[in-house]
C-alpha positions as CSV (number, residue, x, y, z in Angstrom):
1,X,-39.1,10.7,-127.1
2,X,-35.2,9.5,-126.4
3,X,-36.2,10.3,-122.5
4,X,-39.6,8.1,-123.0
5,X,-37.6,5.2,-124.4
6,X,-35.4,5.1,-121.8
7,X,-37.8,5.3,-118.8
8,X,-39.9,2.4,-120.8
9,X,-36.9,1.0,-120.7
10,X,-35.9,1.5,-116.6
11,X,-39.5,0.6,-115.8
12,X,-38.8,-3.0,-117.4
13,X,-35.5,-3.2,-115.3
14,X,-37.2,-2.3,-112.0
15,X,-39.8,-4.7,-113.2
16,X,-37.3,-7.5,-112.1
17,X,-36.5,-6.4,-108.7
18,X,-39.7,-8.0,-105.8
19,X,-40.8,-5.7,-103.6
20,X,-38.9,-6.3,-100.1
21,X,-41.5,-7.3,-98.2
22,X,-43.8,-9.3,-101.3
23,X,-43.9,-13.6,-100.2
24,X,-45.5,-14.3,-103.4
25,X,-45.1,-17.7,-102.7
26,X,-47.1,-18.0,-99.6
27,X,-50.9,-18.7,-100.9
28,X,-53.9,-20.4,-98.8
29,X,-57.1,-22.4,-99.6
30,X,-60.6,-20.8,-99.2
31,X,-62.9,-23.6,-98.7
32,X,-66.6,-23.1,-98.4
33,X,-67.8,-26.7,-97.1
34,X,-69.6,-24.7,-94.3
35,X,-72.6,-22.6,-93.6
36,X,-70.8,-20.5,-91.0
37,X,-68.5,-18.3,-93.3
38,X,-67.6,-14.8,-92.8
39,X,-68.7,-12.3,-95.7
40,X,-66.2,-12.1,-98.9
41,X,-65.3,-8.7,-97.9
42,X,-64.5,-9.5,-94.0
43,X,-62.3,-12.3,-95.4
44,X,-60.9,-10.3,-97.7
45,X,-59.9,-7.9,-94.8
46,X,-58.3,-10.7,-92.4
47,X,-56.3,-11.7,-95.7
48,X,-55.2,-8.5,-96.3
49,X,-53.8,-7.8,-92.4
50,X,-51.2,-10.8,-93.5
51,X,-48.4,-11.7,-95.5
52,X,-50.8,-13.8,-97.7
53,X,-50.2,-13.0,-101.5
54,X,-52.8,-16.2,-103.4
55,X,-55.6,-17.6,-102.8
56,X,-57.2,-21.0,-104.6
57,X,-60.7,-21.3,-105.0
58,X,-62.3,-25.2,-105.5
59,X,-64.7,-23.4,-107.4
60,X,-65.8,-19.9,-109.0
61,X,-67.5,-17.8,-106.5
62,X,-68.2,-14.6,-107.8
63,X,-68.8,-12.5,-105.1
64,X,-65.5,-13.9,-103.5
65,X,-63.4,-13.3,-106.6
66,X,-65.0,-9.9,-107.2
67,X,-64.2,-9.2,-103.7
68,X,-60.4,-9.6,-104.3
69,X,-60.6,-6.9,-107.1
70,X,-58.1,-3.6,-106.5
71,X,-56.2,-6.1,-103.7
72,X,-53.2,-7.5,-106.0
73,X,-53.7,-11.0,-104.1
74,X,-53.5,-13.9,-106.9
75,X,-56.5,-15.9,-107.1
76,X,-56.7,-19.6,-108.5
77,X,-60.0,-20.4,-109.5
78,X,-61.2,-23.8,-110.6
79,X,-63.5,-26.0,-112.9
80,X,-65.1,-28.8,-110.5
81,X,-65.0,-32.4,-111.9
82,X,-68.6,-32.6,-113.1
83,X,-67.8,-29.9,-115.5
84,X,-65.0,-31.8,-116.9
85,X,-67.2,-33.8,-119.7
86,X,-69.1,-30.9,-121.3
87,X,-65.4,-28.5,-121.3
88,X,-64.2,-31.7,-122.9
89,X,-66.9,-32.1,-125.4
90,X,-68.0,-28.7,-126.2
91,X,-65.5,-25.8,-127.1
92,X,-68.5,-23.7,-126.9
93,X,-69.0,-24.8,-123.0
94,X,-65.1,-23.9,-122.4
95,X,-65.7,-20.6,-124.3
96,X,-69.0,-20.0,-121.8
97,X,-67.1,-21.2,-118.8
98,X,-64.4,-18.1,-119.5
99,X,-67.3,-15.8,-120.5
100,X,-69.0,-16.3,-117.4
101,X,-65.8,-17.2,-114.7
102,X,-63.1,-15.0,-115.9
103,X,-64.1,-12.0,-118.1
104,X,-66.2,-10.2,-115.9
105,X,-63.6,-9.9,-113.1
106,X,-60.2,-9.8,-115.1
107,X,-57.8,-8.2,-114.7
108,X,-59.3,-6.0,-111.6
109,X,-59.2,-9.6,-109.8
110,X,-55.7,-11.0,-110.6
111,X,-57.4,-14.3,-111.6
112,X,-53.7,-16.4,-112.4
113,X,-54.5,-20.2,-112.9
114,X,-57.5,-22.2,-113.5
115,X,-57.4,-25.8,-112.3
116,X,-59.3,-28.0,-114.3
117,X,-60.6,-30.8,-112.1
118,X,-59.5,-31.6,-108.4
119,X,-57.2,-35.4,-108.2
120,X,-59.1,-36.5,-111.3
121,X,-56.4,-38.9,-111.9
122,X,-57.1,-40.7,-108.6
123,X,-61.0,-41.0,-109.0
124,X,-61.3,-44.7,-110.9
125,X,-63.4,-43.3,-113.6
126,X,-61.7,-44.1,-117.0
127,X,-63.9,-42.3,-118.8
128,X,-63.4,-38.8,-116.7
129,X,-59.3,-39.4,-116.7
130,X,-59.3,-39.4,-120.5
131,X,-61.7,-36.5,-120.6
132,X,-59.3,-34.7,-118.7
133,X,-56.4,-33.2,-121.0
134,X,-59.0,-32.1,-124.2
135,X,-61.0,-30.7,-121.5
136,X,-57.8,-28.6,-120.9
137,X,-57.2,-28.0,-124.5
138,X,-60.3,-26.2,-124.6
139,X,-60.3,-24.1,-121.9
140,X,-56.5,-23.0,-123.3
141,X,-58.3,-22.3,-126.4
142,X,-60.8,-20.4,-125.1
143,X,-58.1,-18.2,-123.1
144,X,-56.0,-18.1,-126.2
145,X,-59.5,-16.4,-128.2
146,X,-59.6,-13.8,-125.5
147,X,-56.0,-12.3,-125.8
148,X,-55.6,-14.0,-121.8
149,X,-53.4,-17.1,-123.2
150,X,-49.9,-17.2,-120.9
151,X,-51.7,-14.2,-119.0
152,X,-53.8,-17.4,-117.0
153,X,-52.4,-20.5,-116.9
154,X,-54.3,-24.3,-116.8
155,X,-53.4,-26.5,-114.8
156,X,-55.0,-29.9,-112.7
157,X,-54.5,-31.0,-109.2
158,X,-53.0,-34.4,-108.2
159,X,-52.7,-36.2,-105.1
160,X,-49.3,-37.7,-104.3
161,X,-50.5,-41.7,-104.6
162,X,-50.0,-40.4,-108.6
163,X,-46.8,-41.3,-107.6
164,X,-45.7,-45.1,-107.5
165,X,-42.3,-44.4,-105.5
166,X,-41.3,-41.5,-104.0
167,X,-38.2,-42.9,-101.0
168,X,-35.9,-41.8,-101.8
169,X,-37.2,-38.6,-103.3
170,X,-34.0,-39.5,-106.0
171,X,-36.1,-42.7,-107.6
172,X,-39.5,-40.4,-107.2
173,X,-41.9,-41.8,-110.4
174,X,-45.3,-41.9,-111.2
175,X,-47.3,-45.1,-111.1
176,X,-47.5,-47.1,-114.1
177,X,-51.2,-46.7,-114.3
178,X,-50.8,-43.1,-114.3
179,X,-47.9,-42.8,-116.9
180,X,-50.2,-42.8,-120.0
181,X,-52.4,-40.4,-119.2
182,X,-49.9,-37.9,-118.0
183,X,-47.4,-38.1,-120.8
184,X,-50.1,-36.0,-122.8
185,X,-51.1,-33.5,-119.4
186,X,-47.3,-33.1,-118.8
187,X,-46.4,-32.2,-122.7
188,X,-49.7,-29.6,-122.3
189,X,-48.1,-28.3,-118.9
190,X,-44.7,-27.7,-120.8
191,X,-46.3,-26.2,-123.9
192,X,-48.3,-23.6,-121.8
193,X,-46.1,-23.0,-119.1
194,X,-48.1,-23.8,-116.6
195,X,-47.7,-25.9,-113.0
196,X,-47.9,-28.9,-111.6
197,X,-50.0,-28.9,-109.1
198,X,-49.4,-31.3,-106.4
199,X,-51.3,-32.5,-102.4
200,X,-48.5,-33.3,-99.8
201,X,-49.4,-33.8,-97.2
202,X,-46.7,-35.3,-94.3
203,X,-49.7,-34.9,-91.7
204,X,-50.8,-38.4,-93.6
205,X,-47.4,-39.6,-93.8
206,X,-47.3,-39.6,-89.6
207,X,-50.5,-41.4,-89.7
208,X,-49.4,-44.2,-91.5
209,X,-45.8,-44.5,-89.7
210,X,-46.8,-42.5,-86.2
211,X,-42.7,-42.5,-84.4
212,X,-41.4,-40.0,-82.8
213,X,-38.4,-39.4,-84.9
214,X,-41.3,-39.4,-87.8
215,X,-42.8,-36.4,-86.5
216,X,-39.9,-34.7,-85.9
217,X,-39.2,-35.1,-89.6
218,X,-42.7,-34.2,-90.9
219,X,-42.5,-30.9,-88.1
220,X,-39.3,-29.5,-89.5
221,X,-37.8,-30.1,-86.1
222,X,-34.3,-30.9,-85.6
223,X,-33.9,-34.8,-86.4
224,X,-31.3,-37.2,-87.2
225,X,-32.5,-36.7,-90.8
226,X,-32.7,-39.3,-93.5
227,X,-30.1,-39.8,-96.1
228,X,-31.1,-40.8,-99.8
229,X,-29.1,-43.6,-100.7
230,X,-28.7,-42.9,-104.5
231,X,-27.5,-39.3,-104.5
232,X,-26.1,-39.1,-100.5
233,X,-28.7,-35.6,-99.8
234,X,-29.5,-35.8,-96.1
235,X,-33.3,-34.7,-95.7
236,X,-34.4,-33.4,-92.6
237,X,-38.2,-32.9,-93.3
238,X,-41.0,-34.7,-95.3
239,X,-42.0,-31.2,-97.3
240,X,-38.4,-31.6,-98.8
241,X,-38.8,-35.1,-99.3
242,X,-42.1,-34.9,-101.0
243,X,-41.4,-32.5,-103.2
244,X,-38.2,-33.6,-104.8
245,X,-39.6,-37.1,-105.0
246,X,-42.5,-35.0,-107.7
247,X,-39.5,-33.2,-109.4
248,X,-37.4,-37.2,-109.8
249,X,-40.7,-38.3,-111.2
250,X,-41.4,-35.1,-113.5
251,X,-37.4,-35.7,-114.2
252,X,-38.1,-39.4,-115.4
253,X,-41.0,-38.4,-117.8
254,X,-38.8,-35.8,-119.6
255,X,-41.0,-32.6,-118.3
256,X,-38.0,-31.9,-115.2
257,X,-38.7,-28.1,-116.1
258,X,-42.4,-28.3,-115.7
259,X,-42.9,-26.2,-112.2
260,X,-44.3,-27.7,-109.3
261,X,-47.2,-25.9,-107.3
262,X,-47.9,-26.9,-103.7
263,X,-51.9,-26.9,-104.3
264,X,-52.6,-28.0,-100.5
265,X,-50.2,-29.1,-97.8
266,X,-51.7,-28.3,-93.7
267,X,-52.2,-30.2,-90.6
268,X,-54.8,-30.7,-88.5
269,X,-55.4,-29.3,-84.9
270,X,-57.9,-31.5,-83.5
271,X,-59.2,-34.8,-84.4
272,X,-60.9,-38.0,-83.8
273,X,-58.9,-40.7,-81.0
274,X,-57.5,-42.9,-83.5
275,X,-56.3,-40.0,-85.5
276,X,-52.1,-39.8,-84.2
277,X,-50.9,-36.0,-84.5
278,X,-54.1,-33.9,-85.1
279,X,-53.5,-31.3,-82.2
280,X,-53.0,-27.5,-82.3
281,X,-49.6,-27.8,-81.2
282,X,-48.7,-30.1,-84.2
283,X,-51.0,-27.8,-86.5
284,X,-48.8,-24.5,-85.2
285,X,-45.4,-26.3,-85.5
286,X,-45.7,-27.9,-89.0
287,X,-47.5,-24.6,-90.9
288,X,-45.3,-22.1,-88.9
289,X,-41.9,-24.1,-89.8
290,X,-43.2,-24.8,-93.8
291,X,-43.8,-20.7,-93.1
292,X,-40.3,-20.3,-92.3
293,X,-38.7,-22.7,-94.3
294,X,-40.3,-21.4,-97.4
295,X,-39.1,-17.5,-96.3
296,X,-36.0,-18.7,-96.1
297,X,-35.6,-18.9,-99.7
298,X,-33.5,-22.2,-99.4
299,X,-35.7,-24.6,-101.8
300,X,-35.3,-28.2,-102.1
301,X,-32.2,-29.9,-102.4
302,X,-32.8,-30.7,-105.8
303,X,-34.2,-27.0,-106.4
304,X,-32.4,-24.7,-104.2
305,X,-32.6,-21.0,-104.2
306,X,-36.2,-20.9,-104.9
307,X,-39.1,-21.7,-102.9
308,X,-41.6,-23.6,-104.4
309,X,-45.7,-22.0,-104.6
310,X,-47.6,-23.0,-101.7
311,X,-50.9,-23.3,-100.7
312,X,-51.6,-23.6,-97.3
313,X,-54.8,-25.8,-96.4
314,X,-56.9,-24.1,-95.2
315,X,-58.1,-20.6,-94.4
316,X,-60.8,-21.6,-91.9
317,X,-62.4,-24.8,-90.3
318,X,-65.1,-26.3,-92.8
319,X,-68.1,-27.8,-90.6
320,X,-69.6,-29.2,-93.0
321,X,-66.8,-31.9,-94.6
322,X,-67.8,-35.1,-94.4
323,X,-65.4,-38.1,-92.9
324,X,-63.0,-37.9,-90.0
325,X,-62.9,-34.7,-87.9
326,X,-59.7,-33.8,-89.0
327,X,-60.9,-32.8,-92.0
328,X,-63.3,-30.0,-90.2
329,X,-60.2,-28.7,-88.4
330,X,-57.2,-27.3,-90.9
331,X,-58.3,-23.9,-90.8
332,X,-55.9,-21.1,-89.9
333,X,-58.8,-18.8,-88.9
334,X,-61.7,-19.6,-86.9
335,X,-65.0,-17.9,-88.5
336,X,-65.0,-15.4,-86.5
337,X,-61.6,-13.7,-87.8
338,X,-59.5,-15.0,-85.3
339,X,-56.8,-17.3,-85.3
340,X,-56.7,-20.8,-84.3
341,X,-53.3,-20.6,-83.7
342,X,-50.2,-18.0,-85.1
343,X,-47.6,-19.1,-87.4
344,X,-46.6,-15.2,-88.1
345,X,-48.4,-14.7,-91.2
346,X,-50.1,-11.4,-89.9
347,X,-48.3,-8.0,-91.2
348,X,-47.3,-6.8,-87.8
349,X,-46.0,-10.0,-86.6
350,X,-42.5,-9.6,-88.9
351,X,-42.3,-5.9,-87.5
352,X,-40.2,-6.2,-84.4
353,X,-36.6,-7.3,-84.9
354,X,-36.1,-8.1,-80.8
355,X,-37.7,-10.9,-78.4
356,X,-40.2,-10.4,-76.0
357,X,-38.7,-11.1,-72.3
358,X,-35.6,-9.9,-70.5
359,X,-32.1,-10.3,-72.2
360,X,-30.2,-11.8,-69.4
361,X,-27.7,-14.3,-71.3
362,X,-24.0,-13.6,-70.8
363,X,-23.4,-14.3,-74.6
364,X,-24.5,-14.9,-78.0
365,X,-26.1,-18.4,-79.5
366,X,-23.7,-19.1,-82.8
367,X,-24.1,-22.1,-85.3
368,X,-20.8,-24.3,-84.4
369,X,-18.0,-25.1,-86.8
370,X,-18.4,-27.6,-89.4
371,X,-22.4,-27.6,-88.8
372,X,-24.0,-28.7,-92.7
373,X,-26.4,-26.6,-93.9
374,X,-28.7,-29.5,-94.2
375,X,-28.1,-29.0,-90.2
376,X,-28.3,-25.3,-89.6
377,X,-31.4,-25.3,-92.2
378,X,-33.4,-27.5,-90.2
379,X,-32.5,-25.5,-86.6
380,X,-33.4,-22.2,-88.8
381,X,-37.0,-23.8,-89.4
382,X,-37.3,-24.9,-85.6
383,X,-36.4,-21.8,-84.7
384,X,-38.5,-19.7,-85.9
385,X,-41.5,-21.9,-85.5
386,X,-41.0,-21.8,-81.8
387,X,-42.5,-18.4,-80.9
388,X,-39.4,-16.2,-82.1
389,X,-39.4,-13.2,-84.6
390,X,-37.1,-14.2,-87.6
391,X,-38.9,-11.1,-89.4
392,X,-35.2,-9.5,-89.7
393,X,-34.3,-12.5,-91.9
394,X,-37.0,-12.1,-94.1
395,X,-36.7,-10.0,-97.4
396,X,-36.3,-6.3,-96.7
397,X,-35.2,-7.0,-92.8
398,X,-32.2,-5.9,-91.4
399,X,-30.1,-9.3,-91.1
400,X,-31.5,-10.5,-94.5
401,X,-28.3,-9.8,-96.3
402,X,-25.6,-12.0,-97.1
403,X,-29.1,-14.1,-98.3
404,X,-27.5,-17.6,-96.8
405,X,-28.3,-20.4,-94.4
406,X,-26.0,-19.3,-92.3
407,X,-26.2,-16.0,-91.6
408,X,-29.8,-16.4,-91.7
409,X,-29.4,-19.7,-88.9
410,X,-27.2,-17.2,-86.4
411,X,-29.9,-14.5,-86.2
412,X,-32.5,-17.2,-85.2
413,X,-30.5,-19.5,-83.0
414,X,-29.6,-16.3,-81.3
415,X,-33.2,-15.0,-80.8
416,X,-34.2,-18.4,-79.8
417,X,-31.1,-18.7,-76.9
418,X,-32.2,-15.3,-75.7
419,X,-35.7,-15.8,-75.5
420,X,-35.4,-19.1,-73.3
421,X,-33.9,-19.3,-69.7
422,X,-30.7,-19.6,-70.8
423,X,-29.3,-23.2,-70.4
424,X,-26.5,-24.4,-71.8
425,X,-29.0,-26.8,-73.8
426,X,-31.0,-23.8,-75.4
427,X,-27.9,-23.3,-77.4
428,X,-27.7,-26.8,-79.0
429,X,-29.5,-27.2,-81.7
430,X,-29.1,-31.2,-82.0
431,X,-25.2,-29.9,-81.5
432,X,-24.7,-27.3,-84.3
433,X,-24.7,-24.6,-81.9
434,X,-22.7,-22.8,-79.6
435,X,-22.2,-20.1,-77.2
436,X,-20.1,-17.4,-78.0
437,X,-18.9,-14.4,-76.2
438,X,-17.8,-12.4,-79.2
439,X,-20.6,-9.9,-80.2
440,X,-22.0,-10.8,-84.0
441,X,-24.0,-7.9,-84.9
442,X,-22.9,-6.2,-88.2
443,X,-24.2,-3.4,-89.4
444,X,-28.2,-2.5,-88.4
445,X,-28.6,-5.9,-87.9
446,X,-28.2,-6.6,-84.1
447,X,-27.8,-9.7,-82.4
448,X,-29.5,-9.0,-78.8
449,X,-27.3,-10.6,-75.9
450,X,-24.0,-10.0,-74.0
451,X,-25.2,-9.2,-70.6
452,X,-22.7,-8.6,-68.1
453,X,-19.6,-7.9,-69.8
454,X,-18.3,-8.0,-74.0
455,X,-20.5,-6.0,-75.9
456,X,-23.5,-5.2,-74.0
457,X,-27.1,-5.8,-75.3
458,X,-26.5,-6.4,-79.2
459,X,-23.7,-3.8,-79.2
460,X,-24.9,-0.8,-77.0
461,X,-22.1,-1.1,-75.2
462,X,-19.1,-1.8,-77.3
463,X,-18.3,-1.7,-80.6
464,X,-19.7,-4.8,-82.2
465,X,-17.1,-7.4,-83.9
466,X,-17.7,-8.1,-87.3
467,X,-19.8,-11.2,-87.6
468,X,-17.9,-13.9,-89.3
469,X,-20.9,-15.7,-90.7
470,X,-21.9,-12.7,-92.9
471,X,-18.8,-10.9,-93.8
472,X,-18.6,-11.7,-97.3
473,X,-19.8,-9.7,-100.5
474,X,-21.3,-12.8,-102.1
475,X,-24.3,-15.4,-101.3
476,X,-23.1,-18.8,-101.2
477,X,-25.1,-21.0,-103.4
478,X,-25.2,-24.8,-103.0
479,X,-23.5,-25.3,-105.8
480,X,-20.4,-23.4,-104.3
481,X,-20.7,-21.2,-106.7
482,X,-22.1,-17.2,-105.8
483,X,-24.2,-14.5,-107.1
484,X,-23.6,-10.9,-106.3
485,X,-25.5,-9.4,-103.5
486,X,-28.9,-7.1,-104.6
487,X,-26.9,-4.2,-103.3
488,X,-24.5,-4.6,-106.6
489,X,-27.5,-4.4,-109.4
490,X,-28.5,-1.5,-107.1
491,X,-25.1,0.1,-107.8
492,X,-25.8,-0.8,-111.3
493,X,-29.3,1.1,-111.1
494,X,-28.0,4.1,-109.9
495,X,-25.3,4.6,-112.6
496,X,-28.0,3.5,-115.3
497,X,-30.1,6.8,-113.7
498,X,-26.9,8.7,-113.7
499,X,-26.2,8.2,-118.0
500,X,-30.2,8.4,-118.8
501,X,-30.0,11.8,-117.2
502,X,-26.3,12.7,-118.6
503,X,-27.5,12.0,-122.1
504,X,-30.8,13.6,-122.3
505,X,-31.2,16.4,-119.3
């Protein structure tokens, strides 16, 4: 029985370690505004051949969520805005809606959140705002009468003009006319635990102010950055910007613990002539750097060390969306399984640890000293949204460890250098970087380069030097203060085995 305990108790410790190569915070939107769809279970194939871990549903499809049964991929399913009255009126309807939506497929389909009503707060219709939150309420009651309250949260989807000032992210706060009508969402939000789910979008934000330094910003490509005047954080990207801007305005409303969901953020690859930035190469830049940056494990600057939830938009093309023809064409997938373009979401593509191409450099790509990590972050994000395999940075890989900007900035300005023709300018990086002819492998984790003479070929010739940007024991918070590395709690683990099986063997 003593043994029992104590493996109840290990399981629940092991419980907190994520699996190495788990990005639970990488979801995507199925849409189904089009008659050209692939079956459930052909989708649920292609999702299963990537990194994908959620998917949000606008609606409740059956054969979609039955579909993702046995997988382990989150779904988010939702209520639709015309059923928003009657779940507001009529517990019964909320307790049918849950009969009919959630308790045939639960928990075989890891249904996690249920999003009552899509931008509600935006639609001009009084009457449907305030039906909103007791619409909520009884759908929370309704889990709550099942045993599956805190097991599935509810939640809402906003667009961003909720907000009524969001530059600089610092003096982000929702719009008067909204501030009512939140108050009681955001008290329901903190009582349950569950998100706020949020649309940005900086593919809009180009549109409306189309310069070149803008994209840059909105692409997570190296730019001059923007500084926010109240708190002196340099941003260098719109995602960043946007987000904070939601966590100042949850801040000013008292709810600064409430969690922020990315519901939908994407760019489009094609679109009409007036429409500035819709291409594929736009599309491939902006979703394969918000990859990156959220693998990174950097957060915001006023929520580091966490990524934040995000829901890429969208799975595939939607032919039959009305308006502009951007909104046809922010699909990751075309219907026929392929992609429209790779950001490295599929399995495979985060196997290799080396470029494609010759290595012909005659050194190694290094961040320079006194580069910010504001800096080196936005390079990392470039980097390895320019064609390069930063998969040995990600959880699990073999550079991932020290866990910090920049160790993780080396790898991939080094992959990047040696993977181009090997100008001086491919080692720049807006002038954090430099070449170096000092080897900084470490470890497994090679740095490919050298060439003709110190080191050879990420340290098959020589002895590798130890790598100055990752020889410490800790990871560097922003904060300046550290937390041990995973390798410690290991250590712990072990001797925890060591006295369970002392004591009772």
């Amino acid at each position: 029985m003593a043994l029992s305990i104590s493996i109840y108790f290990l399981l629940i410790f092991l419980s907190h370690f994520p699996s190495s190569h788990a990005e639970p915070f990488i979801g995507v939107n199925y849409g189904q505004v089009a008659d050209n769809l692939p079956p459930p279970s052909e989708t649920v194939k292609l999702l299963q051949s990537t990194s994908i871990q959620k998917v949000r549903l606008y609606g409740a499809d059956p054969a979609i969520i039955k579909a993702l049964a046995g997988t382990g991929v989150g779904i988010v399913i939702g209520a639709a805005n015309g059923d928003v009255p009657s779940l507001a009126s009529d517990p019964n309807a909320a307790t049918q809606w849950i009969n009919s939506n959630v308790l045939p497929f639960y928990p075989a389909s890891k249904i996690m959140l249920i999003t009552v009503g899509n931008e509600i707060l935006m639609s001009n219709d009084p009457n449907l705002v305030n039906q909103l939150l007791p619409a909520m309420q009884n759908v929370q009651k309704a889990l709550e009468a099942v045993s599956l309250g805190g097991k599935i949260k509810v939640s809402t989807v906003n667009s961003m003009t909720v907000l009524g000032s969001s530059d600089p992210p610092s003096s982000g706060s929702f719009a008067a006319g909204y501030q009512t009508g939140l108050k009681g969402i955001l008290q329901f939000l903190s009582d349950t635990g569950s998100p706020f789910a949020i649309n940005p979008y900086p593919f809009f934000a180009y549109q409306s102010d189309p310069r070149p330094e803008t994209l840059a910003f909105c692409l997570f490509e190296p730019n001059a950055g923007r500084v926010d005047s109240k708190t002196g954080i340099k941003y260098t990207n719109m995602f960043d910007a946007q987000v904070d801007a939601v966590h100042s305005a949850l801040k000013s409303m008292g709810f600064e613990k409430v969690e922020i969901v990315v519901a939908e953020t994407g760019w489009a690859s094609r679109g009409d002539a007036n429409e500035v930035g819709a291409s594929v190469d736009n599309a491939k830049a902006y979703n394969g750097n918000l990859i990156a940056h959220l693998r990174s494990m950097v957060g915001t600057p006023l929520m580091p060390g966490k990524p934040v939830d995000t829901y890429i938009f969208a799975l595939y093309d939607e032919n039959l969306k009305p308006g502009p023809s951007s909104e046809r064409a922010f699909g990751l997938f075309k219907t026929d399984l392929s992609m429209v373009y790779d950001v490295g979401l599929a399995k495979s593509s985060s196997s290799s640890q080396t470029p494609s191409g010759k290595v012909t450099s005659s050194g190694w790509c290094v961040p320079k000293k006194g580069a910010t990590n504001e800096e080196l972050q936005a390079s990392l994000d470039w980097a390895c949204g320019h064609g390069i395999d930063c998969g040995a940075i990600q959880p699990g890989g073999a550079c991932f460890e020290p866990n910090n900007v920049v160790s993780h900035a080396a790898y991939a300005m080094n992959m990047y250098f040696q993977k181009s023709p090997k100008q001086p300018t491919d080692c720049d990086f807006s002038k954090t970087a430099t070449v170096t002819s000092q080897n900084p492998s470490y470890n497994n984790c090679v740095y490919p380069g050298g060439g003709g003479g110190g080191g050879g070929g990420g340290g098959g010739g020589s002895k590798a030097v130890m790598n100055k940007y990752v020889s410490s024991d800790k990871v560097e918070k922003k904060n300046g203060a550290t937390e041990p590395k995973v390798s410690s709690s290991l250590s712990f683990l072990l001797i925890f085995l060591s006295l369970i099986f002392h004591v009772y063997m």
